[in-house]
N, C-alpha and C positions, 0 to 999 in steps of 0.2 A: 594371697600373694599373686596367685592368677588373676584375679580380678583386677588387682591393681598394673600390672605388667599386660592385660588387654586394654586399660584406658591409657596408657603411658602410650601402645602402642598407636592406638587410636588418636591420639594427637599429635606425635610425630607424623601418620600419615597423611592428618589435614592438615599439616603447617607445609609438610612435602607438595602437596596438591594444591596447596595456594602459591607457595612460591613457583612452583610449572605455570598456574594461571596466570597470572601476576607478568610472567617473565612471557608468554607466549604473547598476552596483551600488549605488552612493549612492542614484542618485534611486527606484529601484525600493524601496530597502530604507526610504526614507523615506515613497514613497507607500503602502506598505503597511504596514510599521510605526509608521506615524504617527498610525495609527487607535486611539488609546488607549480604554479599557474608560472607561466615564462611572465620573466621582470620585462615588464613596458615602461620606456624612459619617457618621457614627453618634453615638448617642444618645451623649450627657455626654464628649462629646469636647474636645480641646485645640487650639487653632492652632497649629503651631512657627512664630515667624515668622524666617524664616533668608532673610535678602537678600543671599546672596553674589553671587548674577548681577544683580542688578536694580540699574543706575545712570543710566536716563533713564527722567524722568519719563512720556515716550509712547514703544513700544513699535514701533510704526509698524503701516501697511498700505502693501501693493503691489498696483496693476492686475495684475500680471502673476501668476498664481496659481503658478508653479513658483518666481517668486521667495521669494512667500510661501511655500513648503516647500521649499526650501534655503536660505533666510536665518536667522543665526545666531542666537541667543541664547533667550531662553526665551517670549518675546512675550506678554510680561507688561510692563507699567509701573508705576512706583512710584504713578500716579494710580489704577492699576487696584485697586493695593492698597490703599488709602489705602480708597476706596469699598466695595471686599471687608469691611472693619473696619467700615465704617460698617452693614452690612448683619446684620454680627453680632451686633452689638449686640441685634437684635431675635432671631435664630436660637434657637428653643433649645434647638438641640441643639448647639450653643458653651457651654460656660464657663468656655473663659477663655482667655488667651493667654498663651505660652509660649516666650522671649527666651532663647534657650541657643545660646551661644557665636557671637555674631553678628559677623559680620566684613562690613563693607556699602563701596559704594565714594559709598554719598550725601554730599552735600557739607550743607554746616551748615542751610542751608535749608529744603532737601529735610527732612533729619534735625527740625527745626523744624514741618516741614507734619505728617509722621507721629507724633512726637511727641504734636500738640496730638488727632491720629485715637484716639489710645491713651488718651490723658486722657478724650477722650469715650467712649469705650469703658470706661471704670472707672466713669463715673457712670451707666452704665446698671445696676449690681449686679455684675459677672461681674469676674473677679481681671485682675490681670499680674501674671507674674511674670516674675524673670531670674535668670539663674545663665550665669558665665563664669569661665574656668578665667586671666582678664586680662583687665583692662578700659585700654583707649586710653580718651583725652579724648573723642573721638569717640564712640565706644558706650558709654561713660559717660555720656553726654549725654543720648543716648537710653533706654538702662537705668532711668535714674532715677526713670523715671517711674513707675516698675512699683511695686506694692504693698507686693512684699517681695523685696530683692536678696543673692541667693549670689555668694559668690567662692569659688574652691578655695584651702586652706588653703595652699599651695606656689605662688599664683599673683603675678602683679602689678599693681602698681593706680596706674595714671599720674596726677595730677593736679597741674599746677604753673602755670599757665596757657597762656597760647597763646605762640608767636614765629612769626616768617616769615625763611628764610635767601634773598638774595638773591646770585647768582653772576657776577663782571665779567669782564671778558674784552679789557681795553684794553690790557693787556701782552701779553697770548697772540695777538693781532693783532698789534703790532708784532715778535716774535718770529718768528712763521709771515711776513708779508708781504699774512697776508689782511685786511682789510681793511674794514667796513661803514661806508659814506657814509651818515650820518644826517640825514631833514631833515624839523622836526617845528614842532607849533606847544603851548605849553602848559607851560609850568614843571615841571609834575607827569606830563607826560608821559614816563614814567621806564620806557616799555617799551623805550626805543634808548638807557638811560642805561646797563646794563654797556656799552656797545658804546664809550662817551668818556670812560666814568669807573673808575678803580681802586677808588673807594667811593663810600658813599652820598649822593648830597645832601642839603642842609637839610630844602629841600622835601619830598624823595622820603620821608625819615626821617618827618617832620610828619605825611603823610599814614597813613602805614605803622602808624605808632604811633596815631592817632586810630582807623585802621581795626582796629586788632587788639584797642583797648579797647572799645570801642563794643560790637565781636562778644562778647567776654569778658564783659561787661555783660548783654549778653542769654540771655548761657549762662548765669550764675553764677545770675542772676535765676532764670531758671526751676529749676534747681537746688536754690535757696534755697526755692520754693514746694511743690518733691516733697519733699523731704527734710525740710522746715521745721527750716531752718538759717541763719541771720543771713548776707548777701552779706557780711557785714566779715569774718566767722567762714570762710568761705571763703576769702574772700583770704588770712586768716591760714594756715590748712592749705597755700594753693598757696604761697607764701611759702615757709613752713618745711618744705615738704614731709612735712607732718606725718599724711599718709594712703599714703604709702610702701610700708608691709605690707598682708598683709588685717588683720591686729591691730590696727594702728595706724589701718585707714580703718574698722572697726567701733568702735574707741573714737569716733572722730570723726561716728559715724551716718553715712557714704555709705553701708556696706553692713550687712545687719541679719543676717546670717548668715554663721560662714566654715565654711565645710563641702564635701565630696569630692559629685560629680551625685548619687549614689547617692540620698543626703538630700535632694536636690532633687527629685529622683523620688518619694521617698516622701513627702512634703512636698504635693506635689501629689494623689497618691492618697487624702491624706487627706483633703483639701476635696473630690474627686469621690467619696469614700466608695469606694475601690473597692480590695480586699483588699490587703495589702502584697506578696505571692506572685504579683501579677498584674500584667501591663500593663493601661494605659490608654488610650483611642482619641485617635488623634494623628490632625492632618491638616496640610500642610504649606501655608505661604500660598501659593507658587504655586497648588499643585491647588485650595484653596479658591477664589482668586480666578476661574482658569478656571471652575469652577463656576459662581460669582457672575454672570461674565459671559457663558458659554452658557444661565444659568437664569433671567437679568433678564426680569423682568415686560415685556410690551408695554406702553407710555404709549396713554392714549385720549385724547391729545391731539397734534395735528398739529404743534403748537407746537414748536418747537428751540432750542437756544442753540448754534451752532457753538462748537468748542473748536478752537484753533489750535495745535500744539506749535511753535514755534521753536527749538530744540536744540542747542547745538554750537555751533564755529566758523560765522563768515558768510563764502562763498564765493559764486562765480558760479554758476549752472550750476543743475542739476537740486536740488541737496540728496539728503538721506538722512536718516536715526535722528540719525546723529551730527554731521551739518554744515545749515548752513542757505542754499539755495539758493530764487532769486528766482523760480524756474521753478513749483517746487511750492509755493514759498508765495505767490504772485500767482495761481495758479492757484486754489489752497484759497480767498482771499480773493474771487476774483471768484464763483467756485463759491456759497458762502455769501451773499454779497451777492445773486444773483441769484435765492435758494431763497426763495420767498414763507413757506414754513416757518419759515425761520429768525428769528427774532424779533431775535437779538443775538450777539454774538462777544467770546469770550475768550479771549484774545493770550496763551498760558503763553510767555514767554521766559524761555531759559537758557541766556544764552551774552556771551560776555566780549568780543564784537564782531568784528570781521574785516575785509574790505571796504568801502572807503567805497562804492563806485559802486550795489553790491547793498544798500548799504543805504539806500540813497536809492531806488533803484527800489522797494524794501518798503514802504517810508514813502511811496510816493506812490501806491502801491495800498488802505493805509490810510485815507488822505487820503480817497481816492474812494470808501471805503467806509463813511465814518464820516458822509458827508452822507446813507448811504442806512439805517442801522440802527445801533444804540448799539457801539462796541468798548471794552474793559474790559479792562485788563492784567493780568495774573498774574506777579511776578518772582518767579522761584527762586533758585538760589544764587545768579546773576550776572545782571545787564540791565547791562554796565557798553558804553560807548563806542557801538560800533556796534548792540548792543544796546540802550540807551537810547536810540538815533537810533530804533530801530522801535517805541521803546515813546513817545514824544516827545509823538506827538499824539493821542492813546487820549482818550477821555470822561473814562476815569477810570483812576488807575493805583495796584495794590495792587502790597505788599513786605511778607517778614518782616522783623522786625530785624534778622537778621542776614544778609541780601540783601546782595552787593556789588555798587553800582550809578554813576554818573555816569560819570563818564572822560572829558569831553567834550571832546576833542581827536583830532586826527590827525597821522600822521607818516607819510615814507618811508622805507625803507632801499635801500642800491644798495650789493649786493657788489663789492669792488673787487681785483683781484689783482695791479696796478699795482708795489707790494714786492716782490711775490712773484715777478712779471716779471723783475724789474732782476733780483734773485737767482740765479736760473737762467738767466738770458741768451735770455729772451723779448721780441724787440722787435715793437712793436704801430705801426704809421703808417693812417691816413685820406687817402681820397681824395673828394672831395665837389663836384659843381656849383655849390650854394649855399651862406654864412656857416653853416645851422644844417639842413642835412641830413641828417648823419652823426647815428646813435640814437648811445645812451647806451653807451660800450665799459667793462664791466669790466678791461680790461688798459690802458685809458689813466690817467693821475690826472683826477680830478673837475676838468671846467672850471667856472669858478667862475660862467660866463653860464648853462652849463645849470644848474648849480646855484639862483641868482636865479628864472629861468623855472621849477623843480621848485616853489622856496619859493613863489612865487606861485600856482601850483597849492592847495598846501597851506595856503596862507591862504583860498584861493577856497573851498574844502570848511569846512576853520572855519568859516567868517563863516556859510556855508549853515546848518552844524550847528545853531550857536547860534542861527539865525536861526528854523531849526524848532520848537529847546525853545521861543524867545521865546513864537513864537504857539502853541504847543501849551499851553504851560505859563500862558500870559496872563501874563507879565513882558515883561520890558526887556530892549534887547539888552543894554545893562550891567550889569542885576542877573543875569542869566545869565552873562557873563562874566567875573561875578566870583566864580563859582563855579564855572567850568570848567576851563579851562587844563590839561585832563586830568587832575582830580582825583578818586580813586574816593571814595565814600562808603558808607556802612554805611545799609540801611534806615530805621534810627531815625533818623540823621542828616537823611538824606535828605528826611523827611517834615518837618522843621524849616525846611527851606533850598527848600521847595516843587517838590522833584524829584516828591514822591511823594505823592499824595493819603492813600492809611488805608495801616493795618498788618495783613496779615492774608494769609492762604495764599489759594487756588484756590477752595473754597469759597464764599468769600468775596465773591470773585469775581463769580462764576457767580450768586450773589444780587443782587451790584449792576446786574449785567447784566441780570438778568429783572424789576429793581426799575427800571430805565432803558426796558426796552422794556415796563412795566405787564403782566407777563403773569406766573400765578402756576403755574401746572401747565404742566410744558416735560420733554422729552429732551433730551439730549445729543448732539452726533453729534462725534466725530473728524476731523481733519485733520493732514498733509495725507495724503493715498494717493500713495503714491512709481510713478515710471515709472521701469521699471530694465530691461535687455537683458543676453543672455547673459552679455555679459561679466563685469557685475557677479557675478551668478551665482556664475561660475568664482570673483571673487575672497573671495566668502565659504565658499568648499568649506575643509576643515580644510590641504591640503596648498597652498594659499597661504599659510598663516600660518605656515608651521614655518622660515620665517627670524625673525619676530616674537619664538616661541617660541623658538628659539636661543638668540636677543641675552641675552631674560630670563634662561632658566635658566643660560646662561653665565657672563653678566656681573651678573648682578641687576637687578631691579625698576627702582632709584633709578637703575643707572647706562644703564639704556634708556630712561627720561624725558628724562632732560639729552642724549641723542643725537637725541631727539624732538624737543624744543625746540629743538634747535640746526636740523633740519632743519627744521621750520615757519619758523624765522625765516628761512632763505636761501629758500625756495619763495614766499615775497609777495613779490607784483606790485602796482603798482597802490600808493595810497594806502590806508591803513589808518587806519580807527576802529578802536582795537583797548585793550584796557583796559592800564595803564602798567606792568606786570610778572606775570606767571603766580607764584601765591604761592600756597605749601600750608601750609595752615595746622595747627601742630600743637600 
C-alpha cells in the first residue's frame, strides 16, 4: 500500500509540475511575444473589415495588468471600430474599405450602429466594397451598404424575411419528473411560458410578431435606401423568394456583380490604380483600430464625458466583459460622478436583463448620480427588462430601431424534482420549530403558502419597476402598466409609447450628453476597469475551455446553445428582470 500511495503520489506531483510549466510558458510567451512591431499603414491602402472575434461593444480593462495579458480575445470593441472608421475618413492614406466574407456575431443593432459609420464613410469620397462567397440576412444587412456588392457565382444568397423559433418543454417535464415552479407577474412575460405551455400564447404570439415586423421594417427600410429599391418590392422578393440565386438576386439589384474574389481583387486594383500582377496594401480593422487608439491625439481639454459599458447578463457580484455586475458598475458610476472632469455620462446598455436586486442597486446609483451630472443612454441590441430598469431614469434615452427593449416585468422559477422523487423512490420529510422555517425544498411539491408569500415578492418588485419608469419616464403608474406586463418592444415602437426619447446609435449620444452638460470640446474616458484575481485568470487560459470546445465540435453550435439555456435557466436565484424569451433572430 505504501508503494502504491508513493507512485500515486508521484504523479500527482508531475501532473502538478507540468501544469506550473505549462501555465509559466503561457505567461512568459505572452509577456514577451506580446510585444507586436507598431502597425504601419501604407500609402493607397484598403481596410479588410473582417469582425469574426469582435461581438461586444467594450472590450473591457482590468486593474490587474497580468489579467490584462491573459485575458482572451482580441481587445478591440465594436465602439472601438466604429471610431477607427470614423477617423478614416480623414486618413489619406485609406481609400477605402473592404467587406470580404464577413462572418460577425453583432446583433442587429450593433450591425445598425456600423452600418450608419460606413454610410459616413462613403460621404466622405472613399469607396465600400463587399464580396462574399454567401450572404445571411445578417451580413446582407450590412453588406448593402457598400458601393458595389460581389457574390461568388456557386454561392448563396438568403433573403426571405426574419422568423424566431420558440422551444417548450411542458411535456418533457412531466416525462422526466422535473419540474420548474413558475411564479411571474406580466401576461407577456413568456420567459417561463415553455416551462406551462406546449405552445404559444396569444399574447406571447402578438408581441413576437409586432417585434419581428417592426425589426424587418427597419432593415428592409434601409435596404431600400442602399440599393434604391421600393420596401414593397422587397417584400415581394422575400415573399417569393425570388433572390434565391446570385442570378436571380443580381436580376433583382441586391447584388451588382456575380463573380469568383479573383474579380473582386482586380476590381479593386483598378480604382487604387495599382498593376493587375500586383498586390495591394491591405490592413486589417483590428490592426488599424489598435493603431487609431495607440495614436489618438491628446485633447487640450480637461473636459470628459465618461462612457459606461453595461454588457451581458445582470448578475450579482463583480461583472466582467460579458455580464453585468453592481460592483464594477456602481463603482464606475461613483468614480465618474466624483471626477470634476467629467462633465456627463453615457450608459451604452446591452443586455436583455437578469437580476432584479442588482438591478435595483444600479438604478439607485444612477439616481445618485444624475442629481450630480447629465446621464444619457445608449441602447444596443437589447435594454429589455432588467436592462430598461437601469436605463429607466437616464436624462435622456437613445435606441436604434431595431433595439429590443421594454419587458417590464418580473418572474421566478424554483426547480422542483418532487415527480421525479416519487419515481425512484426518494422520500423528502421537514422538521421545523416554526409554521414557515423550513426554506424552499426542491424534492417536496410547491406549497401553495410559500407560493402566495414568493408571488407577493414578485408583485413587490413590479410595482417598484414600474414605479421607476413612472418617475423616470414622467407618466403614470397606469400609463406604464399598460405598457408593461413584460412586453418587449422594438425601438421605433418604443419611442412611440414614450419608453424611449430619439432614435439614434452612441454617437448620438455622446452629443446629447455634452449638449446637456454645455460643453463643446471633451474626451472620452471608458468604464468600467474590471477587478479580477488569479482565478479568473486560470479560467480564461485556453485548457479551461476545451470542455466548451468539445460540446461544440461534437455536438454542434445550435445543439450547445439549447444546453446553455437550459443551464442559465436552472442557475437563477432570486427574482428576475429578465427579457420574456431568448430569440434569434433569423
Amino acid at each position: 500500500m505504501k508503494f502504491l500511495g508513493n507512485v500515486l503520489a508521484t504523479i500527482v506531483g508531475l501532473f502538478v509540475f507540468i501544469m506550473m510549466f505549462v501555465f509559466g510558458i503561457i505567461i512568459i510567451a505572452t509577456v514577451f511575444g506580446g510585444k507586436s512591431e507598431e502597425i504601419a499603414v501604407r500609402d493607397n491602402s484598403v481596410i479588410e473589415l473582417n469582425l469574426e472575434h469582435i461581438k461586444n461593444d467594450y472590450a473591457g480593462k482590468y486593474k490587474d495588468p497580468w489579467m490584462s495579458i491573459l485575458s482572451d480575445g482580441e481587445k478591440v470593441g465594436l465602439i472601438d471600430v466604429i471610431n477607427a472608421i470614423e477617423k478614416a475618413k480623414t486618413d489619406s492614406d485609406i481609400k477605402g474599405i473592404s467587406i470580404l466574407n464577413d462572418e460577425s456575431e453583432l446583433g442587429m443593432a450593433q450591425r445598425k450602429t456600423l452600418r450608419d459609420a460606413l454610410e459616413s464613410f462613403k460621404k466622405s469620397g472613399k469607396f465600400v466594397m463587399a464580396y462574399a462567397n454567401s450572404y445571411s440576412q445578417k451580413e446582407y444587412y450590412l453588406n448593402s451598404v457598400a458601393n458595389t456588392i460581389y457574390l461568388n457565382p456557386v454561392g448563396d444568397f438568403d433573403f426571405k424575411g426574419l422568423s424566431a423559433e420558440i422551444m417548450f418543454f411542458k411535456d418533457l417535464q412531466e416525462k422526466t419528473g422535473v419540474k420548474m415552479e413558475v411564479i411571474r407577474h406580466g401576461k407577456y412575460k413568456s420567459a417561463v411560458e415553455p416551462f406551462l405551455e406546449n405552445k404559444m400564447s396569444d399574447a406571447n404570439r402578438e408581441q413576437t410578431s409586432a417585434l419581428l415586423n417592426s425589426i424587418w421594417s427597419s432593415v428592409t427600410a434601409d435596404i431600400s435606401k442602399s440599393r434604391n429599391i421600393s420596401v414593397t418590392r422587397l417584400n415581394e422578393i422575400a415573399n417569393g423568394l425570388l433572390a434565391r440565386t446570385p442570378e436571380m438576386a443580381k436580376a433583382e439589384k441586391l447584388v451588382d456583380v456575380v463573380a469568383y474574389e479573383d474579380v473582386y481583387h482586380d476590381a479593386i486594383r483598378q480604382i487604387l490604380k495599382v498593376d493587375k500582377d500586383k498586390d495591394y496594401n491591405k490592413v486589417s480593422i483590428l490592426d488599424y483600430t489598435r493603431k487609431m487608439t495607440t495614436t489618438s491625439e491628446s485633447s487640450d481639454t480637461k473636459d470628459k464625458i465618461a462612457i459606461i459599458y453595461a454588457q451581458g447578463e445582470i448578475k450579482s457580484g463583480e461583472g466582467d466583459v460579458n455580464t453585468i455586475g453592481e460592483i464594477s458598475m456602481n463603482r464606475s458610476l461613483i468614480e465618474a460622478r466624483k471626477d470634476k472632469n467629467v462633465k456627463a455620462i453615457v450608459l451604452r446598455i446591452n443586455s436583455p436583463g437578469g437580476n432584479a436586486l442588482t438591478s435595483d442597486l444600479i438604478w439607485r446609483e444612477i439616481e445618485l448620480t444624475k442629481k450630480v451630472k447629465p446621464v444619457v443612454v445608449s441602447m444596443g441590441n437589447y435594454a429589455a427588462s432588467g436592462g430598461y430598469y437601469i436605463a429607466c431614469n437616464a436624462n435622456k434615452i437613445f435606441a436604434e430601431n431595431n433595439t429590443i427593449t421594454g419587458s417590464i416585468g418580473v418572474f421566478g422559477i424554483l426547480p422542483n424534482f418532487s415527480p421525479l422523487a416519487t419515481k425512484i423512490g426518494l422520500h423528502t420529510e421537514q422538521v421545523k420549530t416554526n409554521e414557515n422555517a423550513a426554506e424552499y425544498s426542491p424534492f417536496l411539491p410547491l406549497d401553495e403558502k410559500f407560493k402566495a408569500i414568493t408571488l407577493e415578492g414578485v408583485e413587490h418588485i413590479y410595482k417598484t419597476f414600474v414605479t421607476h419608469v413612472a418617475e423616470g419616464r414622467k407618466m403614470t403608474f397606469a400609463q406604464v402598466d399598460s405598457i408593461a406586463q413584460g412586453r418587449v418592444w422594438s425601438g421605433s415602437e418604443a419611442i412611440k409609447i414614450g419608453l424611449v426619447d430619439k432614435i439614434g446609435g452612441i454617437n448620438e449620444a455622446i452629443n446629447e450628453a455634452a449638449t446637456l452638460a454645455k460643453i463643446k470640446n471633451y474626451s472620452t474616458q471608458n468604464f468600467p476597469e474590471y477587478e479580477k484575481n488569479i482565478n479568473d485568470i486560470l479560467e480564461h487560459l485556453p485548457f479551461a475551455k476545451s470542455k466548451e470546445s468539445f460540446i461544440k465540435e461534437e455536438f454542434g453550435t445550435e445543439t450547445f446553445k439549447i444546453m446553455e439555456q437550459i443551464k442559465r435557466v436552472q442557475s437563477k436565484k432570486g427574482v428576475q428582470a429578465m427579457m420574456p424569451f431568448e430569440i434569434s433572430i433569423q
